[in-house]
MIVEXRO-219190 format. One record per residue: residue in one letter; z, y, x of N, C-alpha, C in turn; residue number from 1. Coordinates in steps of 0.2 Angstrom, whole numbers. Each point is the difference from the previous one (the first is absolute). Example, Ala and Ser with C-alpha at 12.3 -4.5 7.8 and 13.67 -1.06 7.14 Angstrom:
BEGIN
   code    n.up   n.north   n.east   ca.up   ca.north   ca.east    c.up   c.north   c.east   pos
      a      39       -28       66       0          6        -4       0         6        4     1
      s      -4         5       -2       1          6         4       3         5       -4     2
//
This chain:
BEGIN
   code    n.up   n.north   n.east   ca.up   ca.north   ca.east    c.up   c.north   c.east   pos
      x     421       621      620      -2         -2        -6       5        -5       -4     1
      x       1        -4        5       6         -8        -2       4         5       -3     2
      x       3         3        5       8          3        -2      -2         4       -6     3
      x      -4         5       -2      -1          3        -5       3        -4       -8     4
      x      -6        -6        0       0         -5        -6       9        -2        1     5
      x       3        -3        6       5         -1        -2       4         5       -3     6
      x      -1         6        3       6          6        -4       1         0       -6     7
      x      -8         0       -1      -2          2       -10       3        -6       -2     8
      x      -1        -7        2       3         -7        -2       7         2       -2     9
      x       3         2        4       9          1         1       2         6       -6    10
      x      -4         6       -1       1          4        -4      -1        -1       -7    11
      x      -7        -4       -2       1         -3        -4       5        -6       -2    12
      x       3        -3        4       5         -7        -3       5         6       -2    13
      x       2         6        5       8          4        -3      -2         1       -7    14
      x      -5         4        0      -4          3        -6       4        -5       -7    15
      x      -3        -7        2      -2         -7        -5       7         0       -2    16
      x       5         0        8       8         -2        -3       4         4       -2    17
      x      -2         7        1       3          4        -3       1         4      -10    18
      x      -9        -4        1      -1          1        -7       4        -6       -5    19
      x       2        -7        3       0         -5         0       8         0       -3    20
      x       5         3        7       6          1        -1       2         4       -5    21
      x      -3         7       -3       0          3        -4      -1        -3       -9    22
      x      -4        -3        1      -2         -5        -7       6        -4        0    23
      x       3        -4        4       4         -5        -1       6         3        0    24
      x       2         7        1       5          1         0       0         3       -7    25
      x      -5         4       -4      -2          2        -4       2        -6       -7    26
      x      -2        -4        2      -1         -8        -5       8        -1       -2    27
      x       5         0        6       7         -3        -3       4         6       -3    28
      x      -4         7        1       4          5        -5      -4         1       -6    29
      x      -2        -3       -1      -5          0        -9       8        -5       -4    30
      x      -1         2       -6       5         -4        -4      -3        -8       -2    31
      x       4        -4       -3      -3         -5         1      -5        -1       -9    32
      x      -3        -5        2      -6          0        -5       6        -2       -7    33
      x      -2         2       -8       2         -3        -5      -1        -9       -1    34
      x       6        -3       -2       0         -6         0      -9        -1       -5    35
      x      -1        -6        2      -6         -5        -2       0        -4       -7    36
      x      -4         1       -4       4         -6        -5      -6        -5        1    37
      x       3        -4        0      -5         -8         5       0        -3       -9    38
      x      -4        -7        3       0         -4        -8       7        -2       -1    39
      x       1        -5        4       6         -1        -3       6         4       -4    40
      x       1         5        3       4          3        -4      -2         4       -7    41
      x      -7         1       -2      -3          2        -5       0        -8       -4    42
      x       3        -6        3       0         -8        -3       8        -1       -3    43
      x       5         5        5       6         -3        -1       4         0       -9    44
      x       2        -4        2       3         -5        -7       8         6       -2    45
      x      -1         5       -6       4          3        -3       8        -4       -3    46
      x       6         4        4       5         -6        -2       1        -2       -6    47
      x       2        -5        2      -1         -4        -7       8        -3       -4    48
      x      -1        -2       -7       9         -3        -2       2        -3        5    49
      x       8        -3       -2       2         -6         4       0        -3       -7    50
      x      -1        -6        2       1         -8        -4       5        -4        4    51
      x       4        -2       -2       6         -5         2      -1        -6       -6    52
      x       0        -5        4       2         -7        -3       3        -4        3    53
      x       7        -2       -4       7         -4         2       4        -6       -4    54
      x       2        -3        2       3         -4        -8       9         4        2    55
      x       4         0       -4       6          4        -2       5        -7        4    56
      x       4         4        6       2         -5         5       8        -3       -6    57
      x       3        -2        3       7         -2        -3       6         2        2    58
      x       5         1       -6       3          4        -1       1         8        1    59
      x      -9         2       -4       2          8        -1      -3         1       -5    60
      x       0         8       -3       0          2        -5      -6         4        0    61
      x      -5         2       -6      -4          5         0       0         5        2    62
      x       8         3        1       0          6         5       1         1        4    63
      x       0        -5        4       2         -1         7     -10        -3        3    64
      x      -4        -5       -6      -6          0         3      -4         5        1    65
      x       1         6       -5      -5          7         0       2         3        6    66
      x       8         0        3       2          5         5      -3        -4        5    67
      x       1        -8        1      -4         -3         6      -6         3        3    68
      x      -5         3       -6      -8          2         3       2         9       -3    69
      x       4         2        4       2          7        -2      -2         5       -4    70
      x       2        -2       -7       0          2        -8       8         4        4    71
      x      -2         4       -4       8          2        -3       4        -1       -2    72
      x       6         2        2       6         -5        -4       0         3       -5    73
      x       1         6       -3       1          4        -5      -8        -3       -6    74
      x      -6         2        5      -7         -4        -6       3        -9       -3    75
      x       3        -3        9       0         -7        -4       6        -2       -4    76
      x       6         5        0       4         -1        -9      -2         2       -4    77
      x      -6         6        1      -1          0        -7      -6        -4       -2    78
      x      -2        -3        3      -8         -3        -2       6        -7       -2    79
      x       5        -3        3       4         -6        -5       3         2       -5    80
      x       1         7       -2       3          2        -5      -6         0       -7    81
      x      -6         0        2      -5          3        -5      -3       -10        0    82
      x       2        -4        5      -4         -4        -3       5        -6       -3    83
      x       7         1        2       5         -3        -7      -2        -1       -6    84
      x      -2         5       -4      -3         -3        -8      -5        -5        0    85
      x      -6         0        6      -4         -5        -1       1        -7        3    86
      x       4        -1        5       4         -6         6       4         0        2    87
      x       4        -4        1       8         -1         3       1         1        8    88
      x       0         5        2      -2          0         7       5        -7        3    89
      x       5         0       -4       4         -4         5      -1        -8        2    90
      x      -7        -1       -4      -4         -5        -2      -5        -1        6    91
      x       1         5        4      -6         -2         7       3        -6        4    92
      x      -7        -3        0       2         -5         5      -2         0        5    93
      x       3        -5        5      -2         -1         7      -7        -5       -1    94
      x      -7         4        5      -4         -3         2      -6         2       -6    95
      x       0         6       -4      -4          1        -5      -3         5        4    96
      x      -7         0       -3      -5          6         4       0         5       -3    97
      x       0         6        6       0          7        -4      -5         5        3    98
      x      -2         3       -4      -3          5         6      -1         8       -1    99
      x      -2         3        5       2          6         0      -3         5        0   100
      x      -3         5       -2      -6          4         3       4         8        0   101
      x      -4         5        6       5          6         1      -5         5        0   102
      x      -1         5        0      -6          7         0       1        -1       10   103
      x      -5         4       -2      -2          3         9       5         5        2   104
      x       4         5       -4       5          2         1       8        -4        0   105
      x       0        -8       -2       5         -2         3       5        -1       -9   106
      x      -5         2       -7       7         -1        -3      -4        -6       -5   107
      x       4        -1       -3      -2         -8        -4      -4         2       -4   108
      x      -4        -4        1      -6         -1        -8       1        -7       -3   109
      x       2        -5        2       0         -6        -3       4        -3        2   110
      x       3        -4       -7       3         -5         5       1        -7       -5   111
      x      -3        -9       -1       1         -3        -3       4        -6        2   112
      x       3        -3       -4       4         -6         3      -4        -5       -4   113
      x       0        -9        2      -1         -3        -3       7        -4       -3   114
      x      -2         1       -7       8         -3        -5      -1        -9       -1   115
      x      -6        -3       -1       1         -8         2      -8         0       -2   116
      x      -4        -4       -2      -5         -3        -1      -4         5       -5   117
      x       2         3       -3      -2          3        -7       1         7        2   118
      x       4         1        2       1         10        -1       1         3        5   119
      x      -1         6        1       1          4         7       0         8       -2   120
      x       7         3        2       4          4        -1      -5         6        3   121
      x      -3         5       -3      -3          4         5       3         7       -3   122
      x       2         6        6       4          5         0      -7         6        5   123
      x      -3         4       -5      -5          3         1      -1         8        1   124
      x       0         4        3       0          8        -2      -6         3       -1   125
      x       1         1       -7      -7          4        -4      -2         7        2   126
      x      -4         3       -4      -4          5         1       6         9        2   127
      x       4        -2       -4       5          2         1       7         1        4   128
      x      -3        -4        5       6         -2         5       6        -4       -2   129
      x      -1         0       -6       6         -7        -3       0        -5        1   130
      x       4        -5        2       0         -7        -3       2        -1       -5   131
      x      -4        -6       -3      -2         -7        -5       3        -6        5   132
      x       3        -4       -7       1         -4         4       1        -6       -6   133
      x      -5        -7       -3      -1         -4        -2       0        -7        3   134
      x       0        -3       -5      -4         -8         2      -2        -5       -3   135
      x      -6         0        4      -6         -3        -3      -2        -7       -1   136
      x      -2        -5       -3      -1         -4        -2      -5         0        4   137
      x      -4        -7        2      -6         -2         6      -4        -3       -5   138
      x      -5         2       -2      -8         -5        -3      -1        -4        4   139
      x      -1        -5       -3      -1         -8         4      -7        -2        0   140
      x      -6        -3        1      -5         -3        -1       4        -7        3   141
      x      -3        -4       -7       2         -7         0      -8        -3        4   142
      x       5        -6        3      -5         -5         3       1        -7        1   143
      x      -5        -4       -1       4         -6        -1      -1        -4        6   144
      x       5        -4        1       0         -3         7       1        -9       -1   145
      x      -2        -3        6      -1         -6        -2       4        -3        7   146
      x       5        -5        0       4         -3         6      -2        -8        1   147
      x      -1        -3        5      -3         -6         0       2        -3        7   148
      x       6        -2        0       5         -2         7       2        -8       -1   149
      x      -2        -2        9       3         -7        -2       9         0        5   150
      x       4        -4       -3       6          2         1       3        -5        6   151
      x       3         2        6       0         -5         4       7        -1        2   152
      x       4         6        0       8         -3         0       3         3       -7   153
      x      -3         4       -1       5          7        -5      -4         3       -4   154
      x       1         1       -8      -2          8        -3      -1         5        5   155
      x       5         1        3       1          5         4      -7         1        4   156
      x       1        -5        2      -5         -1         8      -8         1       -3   157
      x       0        -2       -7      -7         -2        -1      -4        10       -3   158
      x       4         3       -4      -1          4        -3       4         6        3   159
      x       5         0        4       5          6         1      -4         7        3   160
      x      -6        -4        3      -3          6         5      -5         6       -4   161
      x       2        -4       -6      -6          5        -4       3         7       -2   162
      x      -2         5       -2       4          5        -1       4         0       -5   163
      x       6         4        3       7         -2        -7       1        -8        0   164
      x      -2        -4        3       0         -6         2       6        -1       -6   165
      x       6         1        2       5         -3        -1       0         0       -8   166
      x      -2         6       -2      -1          1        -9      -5        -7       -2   167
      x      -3        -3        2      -5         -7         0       3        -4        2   168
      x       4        -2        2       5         -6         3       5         0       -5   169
      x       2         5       -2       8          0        -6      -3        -3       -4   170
      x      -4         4       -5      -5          2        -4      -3        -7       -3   171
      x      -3        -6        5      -2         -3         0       5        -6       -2   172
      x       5         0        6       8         -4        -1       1         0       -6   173
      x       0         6       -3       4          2        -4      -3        -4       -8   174
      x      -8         0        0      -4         -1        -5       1        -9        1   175
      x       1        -5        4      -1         -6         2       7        -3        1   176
      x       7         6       -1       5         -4        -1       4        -5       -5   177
      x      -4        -1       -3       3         -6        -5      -5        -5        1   178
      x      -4        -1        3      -3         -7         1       0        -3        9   179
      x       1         5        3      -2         -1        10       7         3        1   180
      x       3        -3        3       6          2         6      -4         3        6   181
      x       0         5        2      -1          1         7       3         1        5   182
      x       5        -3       -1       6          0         5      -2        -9        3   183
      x       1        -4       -2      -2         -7         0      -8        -6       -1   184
      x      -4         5       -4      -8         -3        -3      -3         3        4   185
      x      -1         4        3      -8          2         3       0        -3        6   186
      x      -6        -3       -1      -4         -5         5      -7         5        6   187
      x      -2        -2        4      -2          1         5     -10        -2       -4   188
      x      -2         4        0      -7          0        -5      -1         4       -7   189
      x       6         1       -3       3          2        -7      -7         6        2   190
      x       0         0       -5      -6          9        -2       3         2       -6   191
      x      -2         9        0       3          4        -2      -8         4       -4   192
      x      -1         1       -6      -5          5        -2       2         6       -6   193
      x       0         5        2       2          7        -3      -6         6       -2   194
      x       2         1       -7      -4          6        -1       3         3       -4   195
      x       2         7        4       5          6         0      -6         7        0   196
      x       4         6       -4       0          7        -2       1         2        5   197
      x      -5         3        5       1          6         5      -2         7       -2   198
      x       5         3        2       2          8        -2      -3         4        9   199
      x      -5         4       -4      -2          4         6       1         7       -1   200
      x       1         4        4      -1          7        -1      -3         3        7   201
      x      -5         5       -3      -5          2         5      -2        -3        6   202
      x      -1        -5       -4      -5         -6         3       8        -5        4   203
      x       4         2        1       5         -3         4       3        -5       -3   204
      x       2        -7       -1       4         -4        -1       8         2        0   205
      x       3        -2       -7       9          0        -1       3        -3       -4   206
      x      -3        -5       -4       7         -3         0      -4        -5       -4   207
      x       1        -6       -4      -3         -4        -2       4         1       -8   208
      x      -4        -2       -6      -1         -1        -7       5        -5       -1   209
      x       0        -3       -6       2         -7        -3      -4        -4        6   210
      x       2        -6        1      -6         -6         0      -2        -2       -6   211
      x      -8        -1       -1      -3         -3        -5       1        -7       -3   212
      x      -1        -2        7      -1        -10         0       1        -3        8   213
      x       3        -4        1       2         -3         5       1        -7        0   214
      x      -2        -6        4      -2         -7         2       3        -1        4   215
      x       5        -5        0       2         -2         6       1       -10        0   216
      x      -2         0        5      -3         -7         1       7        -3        4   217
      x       4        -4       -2       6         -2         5      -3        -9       -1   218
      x       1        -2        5       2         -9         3      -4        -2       -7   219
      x      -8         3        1      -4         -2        -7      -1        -2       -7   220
      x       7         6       -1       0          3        -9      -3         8        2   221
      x      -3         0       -5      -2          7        -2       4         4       -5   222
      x       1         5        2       4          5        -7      -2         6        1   223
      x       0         1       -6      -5          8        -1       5         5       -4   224
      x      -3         7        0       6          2        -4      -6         8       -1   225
      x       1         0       -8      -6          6        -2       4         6       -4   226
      x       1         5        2       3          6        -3      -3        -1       -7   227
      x       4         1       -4      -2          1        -8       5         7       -4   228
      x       1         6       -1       4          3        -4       6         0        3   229
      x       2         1        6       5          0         5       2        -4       -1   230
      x      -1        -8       -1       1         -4         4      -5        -6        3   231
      x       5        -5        3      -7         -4         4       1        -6       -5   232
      x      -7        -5        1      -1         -6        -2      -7        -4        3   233
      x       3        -5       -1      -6         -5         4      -6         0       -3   234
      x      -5        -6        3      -7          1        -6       3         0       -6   235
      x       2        -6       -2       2         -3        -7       3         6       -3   236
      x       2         4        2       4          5        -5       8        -2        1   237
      x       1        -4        4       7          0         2       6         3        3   238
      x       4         4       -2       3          3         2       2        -1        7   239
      x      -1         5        6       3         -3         7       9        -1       -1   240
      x       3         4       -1       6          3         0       2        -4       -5   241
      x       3        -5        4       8         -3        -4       6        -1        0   242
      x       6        -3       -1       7          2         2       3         0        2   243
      x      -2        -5        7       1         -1         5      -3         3        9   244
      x       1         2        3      -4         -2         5       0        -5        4   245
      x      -4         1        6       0         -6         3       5         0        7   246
      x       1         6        0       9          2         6      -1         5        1   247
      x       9         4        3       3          4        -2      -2         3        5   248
      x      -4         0        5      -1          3         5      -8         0        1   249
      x      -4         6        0      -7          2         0      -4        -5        6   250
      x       4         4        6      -3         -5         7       5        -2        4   251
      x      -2        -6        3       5          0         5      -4        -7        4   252
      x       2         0        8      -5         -8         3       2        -4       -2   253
      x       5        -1       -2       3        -10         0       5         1       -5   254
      x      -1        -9        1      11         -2        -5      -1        -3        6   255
      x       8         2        1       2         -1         6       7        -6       -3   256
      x       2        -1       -4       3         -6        -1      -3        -2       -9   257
      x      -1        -6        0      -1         -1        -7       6        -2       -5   258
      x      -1        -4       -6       4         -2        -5       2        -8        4   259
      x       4         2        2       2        -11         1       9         0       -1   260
      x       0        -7       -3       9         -2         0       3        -3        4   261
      x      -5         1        7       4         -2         7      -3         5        5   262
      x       4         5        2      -3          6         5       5         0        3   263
      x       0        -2       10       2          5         6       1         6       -3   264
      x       7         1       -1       3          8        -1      -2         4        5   265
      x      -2         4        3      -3          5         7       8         4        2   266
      x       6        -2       -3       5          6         2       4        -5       -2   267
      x       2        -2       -4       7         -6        -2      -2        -7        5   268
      x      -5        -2        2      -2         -5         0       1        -6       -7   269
      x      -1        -6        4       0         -6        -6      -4         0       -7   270
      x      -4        -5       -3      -4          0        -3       4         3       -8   271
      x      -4         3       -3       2          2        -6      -6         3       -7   272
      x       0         2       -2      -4          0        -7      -2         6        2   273
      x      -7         2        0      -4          7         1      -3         0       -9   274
      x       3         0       -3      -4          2        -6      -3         6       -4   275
      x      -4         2        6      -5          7        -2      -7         0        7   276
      x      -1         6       -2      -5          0         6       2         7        3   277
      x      -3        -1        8       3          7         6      -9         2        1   278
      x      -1         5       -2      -6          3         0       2         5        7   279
      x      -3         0        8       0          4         2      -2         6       -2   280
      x       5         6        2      -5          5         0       3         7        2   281
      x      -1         5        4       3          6         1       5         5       -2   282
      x       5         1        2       4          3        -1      -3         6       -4   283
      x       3         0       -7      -3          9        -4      -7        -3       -4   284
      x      -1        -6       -1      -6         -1        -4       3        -1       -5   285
      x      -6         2       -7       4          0        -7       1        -4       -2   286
      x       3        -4       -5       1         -6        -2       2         2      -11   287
      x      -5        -4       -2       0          4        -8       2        -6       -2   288
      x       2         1       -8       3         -4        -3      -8        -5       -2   289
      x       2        -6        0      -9         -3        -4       2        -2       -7   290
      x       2         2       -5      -1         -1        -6       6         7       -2   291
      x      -2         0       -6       5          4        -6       6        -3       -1   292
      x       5         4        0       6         -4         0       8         3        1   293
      x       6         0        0       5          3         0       7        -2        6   294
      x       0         6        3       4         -1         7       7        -3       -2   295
      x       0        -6        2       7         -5         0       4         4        6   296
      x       0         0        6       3          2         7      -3         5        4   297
      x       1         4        1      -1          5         4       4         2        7   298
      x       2        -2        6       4          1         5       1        -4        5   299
      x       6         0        3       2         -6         7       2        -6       -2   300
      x      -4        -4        2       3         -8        -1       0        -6        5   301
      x       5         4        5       3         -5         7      -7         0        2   302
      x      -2        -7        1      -5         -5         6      -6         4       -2   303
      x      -2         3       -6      -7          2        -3      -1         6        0   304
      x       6         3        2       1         10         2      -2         1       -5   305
      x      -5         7       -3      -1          3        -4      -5        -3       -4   306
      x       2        -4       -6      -1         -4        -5      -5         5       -6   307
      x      -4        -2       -5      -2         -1        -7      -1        -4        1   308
      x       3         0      -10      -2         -6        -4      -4         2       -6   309
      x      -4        -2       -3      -5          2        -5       3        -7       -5   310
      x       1         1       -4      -4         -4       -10      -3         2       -3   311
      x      -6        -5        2      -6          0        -5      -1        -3       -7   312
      x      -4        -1       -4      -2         -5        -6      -2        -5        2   313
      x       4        -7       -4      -2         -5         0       4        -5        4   314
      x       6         5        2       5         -5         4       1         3        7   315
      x      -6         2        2      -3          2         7       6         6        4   316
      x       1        -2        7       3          6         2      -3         0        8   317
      x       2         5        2      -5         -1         8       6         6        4   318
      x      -1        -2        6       8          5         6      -4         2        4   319
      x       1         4        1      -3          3         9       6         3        4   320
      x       0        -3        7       8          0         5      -5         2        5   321
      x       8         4        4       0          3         7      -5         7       -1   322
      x       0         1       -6      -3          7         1       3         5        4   323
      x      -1         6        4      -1          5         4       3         4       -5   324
      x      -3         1       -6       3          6        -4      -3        -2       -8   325
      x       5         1       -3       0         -2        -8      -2         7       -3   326
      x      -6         0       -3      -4          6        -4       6         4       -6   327
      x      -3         7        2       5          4        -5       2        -2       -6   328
      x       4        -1       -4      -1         -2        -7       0        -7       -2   329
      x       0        -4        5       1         -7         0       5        -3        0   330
      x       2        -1       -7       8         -4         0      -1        -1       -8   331
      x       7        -5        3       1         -4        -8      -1         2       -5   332
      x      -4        -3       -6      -1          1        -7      -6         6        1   333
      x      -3         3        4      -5          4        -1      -8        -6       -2   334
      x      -5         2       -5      -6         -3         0      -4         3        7   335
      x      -5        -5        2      -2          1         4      -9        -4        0   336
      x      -4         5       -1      -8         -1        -1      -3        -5        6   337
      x      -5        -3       -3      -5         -4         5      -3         5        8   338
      x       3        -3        5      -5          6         4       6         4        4   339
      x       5         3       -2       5          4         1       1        -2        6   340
      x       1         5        5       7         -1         5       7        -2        1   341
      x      -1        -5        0      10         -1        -1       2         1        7   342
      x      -3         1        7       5          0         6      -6         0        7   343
      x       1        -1        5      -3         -1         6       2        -6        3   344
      x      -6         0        4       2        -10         6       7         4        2   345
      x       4        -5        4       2          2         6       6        -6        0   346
      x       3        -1        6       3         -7         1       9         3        1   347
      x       3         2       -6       8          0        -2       2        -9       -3   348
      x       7         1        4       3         -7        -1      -2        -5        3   349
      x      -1        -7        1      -2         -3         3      -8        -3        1   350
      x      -3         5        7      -6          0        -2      -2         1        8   351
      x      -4        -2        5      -3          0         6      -6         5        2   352
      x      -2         1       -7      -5          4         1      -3         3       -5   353
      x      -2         7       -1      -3          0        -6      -4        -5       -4   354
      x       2         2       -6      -4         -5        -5       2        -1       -8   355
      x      -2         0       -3       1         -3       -10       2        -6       -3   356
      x       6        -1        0       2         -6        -2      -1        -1       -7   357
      x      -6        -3       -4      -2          3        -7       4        -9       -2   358
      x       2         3       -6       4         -7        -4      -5         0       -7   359
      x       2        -5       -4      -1          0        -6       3        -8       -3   360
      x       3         2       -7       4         -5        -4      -5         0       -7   361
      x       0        -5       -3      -1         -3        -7       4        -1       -3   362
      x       4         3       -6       5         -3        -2       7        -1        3   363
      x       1         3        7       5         -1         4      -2        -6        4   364
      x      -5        -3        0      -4         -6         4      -5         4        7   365
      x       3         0        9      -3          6         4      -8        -6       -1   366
      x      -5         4        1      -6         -4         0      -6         5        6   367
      x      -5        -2        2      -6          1         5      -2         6       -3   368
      x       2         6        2      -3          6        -4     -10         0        2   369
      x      -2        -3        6      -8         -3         0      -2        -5       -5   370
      x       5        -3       -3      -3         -5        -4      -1         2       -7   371
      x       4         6        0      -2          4        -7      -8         4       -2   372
      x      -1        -3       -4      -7          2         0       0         6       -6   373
      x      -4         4       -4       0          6        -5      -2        -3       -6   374
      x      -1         2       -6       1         -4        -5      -6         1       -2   375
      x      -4        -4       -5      -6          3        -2      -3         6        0   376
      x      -6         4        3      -1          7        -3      -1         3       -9   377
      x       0         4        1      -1          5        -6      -6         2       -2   378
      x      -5        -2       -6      -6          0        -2       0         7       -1   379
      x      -8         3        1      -1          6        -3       1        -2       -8   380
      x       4         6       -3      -3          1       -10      -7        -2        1   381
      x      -1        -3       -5      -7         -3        -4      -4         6       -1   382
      x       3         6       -1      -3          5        -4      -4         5        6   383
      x       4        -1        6      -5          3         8      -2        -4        2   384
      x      -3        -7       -1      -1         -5         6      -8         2        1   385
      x      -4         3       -6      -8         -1         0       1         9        7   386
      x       3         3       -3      -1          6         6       3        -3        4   387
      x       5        -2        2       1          0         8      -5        -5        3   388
      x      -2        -5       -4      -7         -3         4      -5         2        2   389
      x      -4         7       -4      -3          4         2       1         5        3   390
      x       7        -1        1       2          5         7       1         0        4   391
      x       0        -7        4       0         -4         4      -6         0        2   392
      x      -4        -3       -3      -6         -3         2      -2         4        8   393
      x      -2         5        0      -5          3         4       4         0        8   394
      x       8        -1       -3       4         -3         7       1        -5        2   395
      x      -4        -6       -5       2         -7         2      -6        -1        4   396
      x      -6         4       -2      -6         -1         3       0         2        9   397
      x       5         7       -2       1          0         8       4        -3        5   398
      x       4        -3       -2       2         -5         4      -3        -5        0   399
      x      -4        -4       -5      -3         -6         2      -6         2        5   400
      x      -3         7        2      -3          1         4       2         0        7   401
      x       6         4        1       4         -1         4      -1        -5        5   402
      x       2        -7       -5      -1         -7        -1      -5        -4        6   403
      x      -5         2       -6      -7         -3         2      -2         4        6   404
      x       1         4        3      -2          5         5       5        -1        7   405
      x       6        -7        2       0         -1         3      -2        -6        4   406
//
């Protein structure tokens, strides 16, 4: 009976693996199943443009930047060819932003360069498959800004961080040069208060306005200065801007020798007459004439290297020596305006180290070009003083809050 059940046991397992082997042999000659579409792939993201953004490196050409991101040579002469009438291609600069957009098939649909603060060159293919190619002017949203900085060693240092910094530093120099040297007068405390035109474009911050009005507090004189009709003036209605400035050099750290009639020569030795002032300052800084006035000398003059001489009105002449390089255009008998460039620092002839060796004469008498002070300012006409008071106003208010809020 044992043996019986074991048989049937055994005839049944062939049974099982024969049906078994049959199926599983069966299974890998069937073809395979149609692929599956799972979620993700019913998710997946359809290709998409390319977008390229780069600024335009140095020393190349617009057709040399379109073949960089695989334009065509033949598309990228003629898209410089088509946008000649509206910009100077040859006007592209290094470090300006451009950007690029391409189809999914790889050919150009866009492409814009940024031309400076204002306008932006953009080369487009229309309905058509043509390029256009324009440029456009930027809508600004003005906004007004308000700067409120104490100064510890520098203009520089106190305001330069801000955006465009440097355009607020000139700017400011520039407004407060006839009464502050900033090469010699700024003191460690001075405060600086600014309110300035900010230009935004879609929503982004780019370049700053006029400034309105500006305060600046030196060694506890205060001096203000208020945009009126393109130009500035103080409360009273003062003219900022007068004949003179206050030196020929915007920034610089030190006077590195002064005006004396007994000076240690640093290279001849022996005591001798320094009748000027040595304003340190870098090699390639600009150096402007400071008044109106007509170029007496222009060139090499032994121990002072490369020399200007200016004649001003009222006797007055003022020299700048050792310059680096004498500005284009700079030579005898030419007139030459308040503010101009006549030259660069730099230490030609007898000279140790960069620096400005600023002179000035009275009458053929050399005298302290620091002891020269600007002459009276310039009253507004009697006929604007009631407007520009009430045009003022609402910025004297904000600055004296400024003030009170310290």
């Amino acid at each position: 009976m044992g043996l019986r059940k074991s048989n049937i046991g055994i005839i049944c397992l062939l049974i099982l693996g024969s049906s078994t082997g049959a199926y599983v042999h069966r299974y890998f000659q069937l073809p395979p199943d149609p692929p599956r579409m799972v979620a993700n792939d019913l998710l997946a993201t359809p290709p998409q443009p390319e977008v390229v953004e780069d600024t335009i490196q140095r020393n190349t050409t617009l057709v040399a930047t379109l073949v960089d991101y695989k334009v065509p040579v033949a598309l990228a002469n003629d898209l410089a060819d088509l946008i000649k009438p509206v910009f100077d291609v040859r006007q592209l600069r290094f470090g300006n932003a451009f950007r690029l957009e391409k189809e999914v098939d790889g050919t150009l649909r866009k492409f814009e360069y940024k031309i400076d603060d204002e306008r932006v060159l953009k080369v487009q293919k229309d309905k058509s498959a043509t390029y256009e190619a324009h440029v456009e002017k930027l809508d600004f949203e003005i906004r007004e800004t308000v700067i409120d900085a104490q100064i510890s060693s520098s203009l520089w240092e106190a305001i330069g961080s801000q955006p465009k910094g440097d355009y607020l530093v000139n700017n400011v120099a520039a407004m407060f040069a006839w009464d502050v040297d900033f090469n010699t007068e700024i003191q460690r405390g001075d405060q600086i208060r600014i309110i300035v035109e900010s230009q935004y474009h879609d929503g982004g911050f780019v370049k700053y306005g006029k400034i309105q009005a500006a305060e600046l507090v030196n060694a506890g004189h205060t001096y203000r200065a208020f945009l009126f009709k393109d130009d500035y003036y103080d409360e009273k209605g003062n003219a900022v801007k007068r004949a003179m400035l206050a030196s020929p050099l915007q920034f610089n750290p030190r006077v590195t020798s002064g005006f004396s009639r007994a000076r240690l020569h640093p290279i001849l030795g022996g005591v001798r007459a320094h009748l000027a002032v040595d304003f340190g300052a870098p090699t390639g800084a600009p150096v402007v004439a400071v008044a109106n006035g007509t170029i007496l000398s222009a060139g090499w003059s032994n121990g002072y290297g490369n020399l200007v001489q200016i004649k001003h009105a009222n006797g007055l002449t003022t020299g700048y020596a050792h310059l680096s390089r004498i500005s284009s255009g700079i030579r005898s008998g030419v007139p030459v305006k308040q503010g101009t460039v006549i030259g660069l620092v730099g230490m030609t002839g007898l000279a140790t180290g960069p620096h400005l060796h600023y002179m000035m004469t009275r009458n053929g008498q050399p005298i302290n070009p620091l002891s020269v002070k600007a002459e009276p300012p310039v009253p507004i006409s009697a006929a604007l003083k009631e407007e520009f008071l009430q045009h003022i106003a609402s910025k004297q208010v904000q600055l004296q809050n400024l003030v009170a809020a310290r």
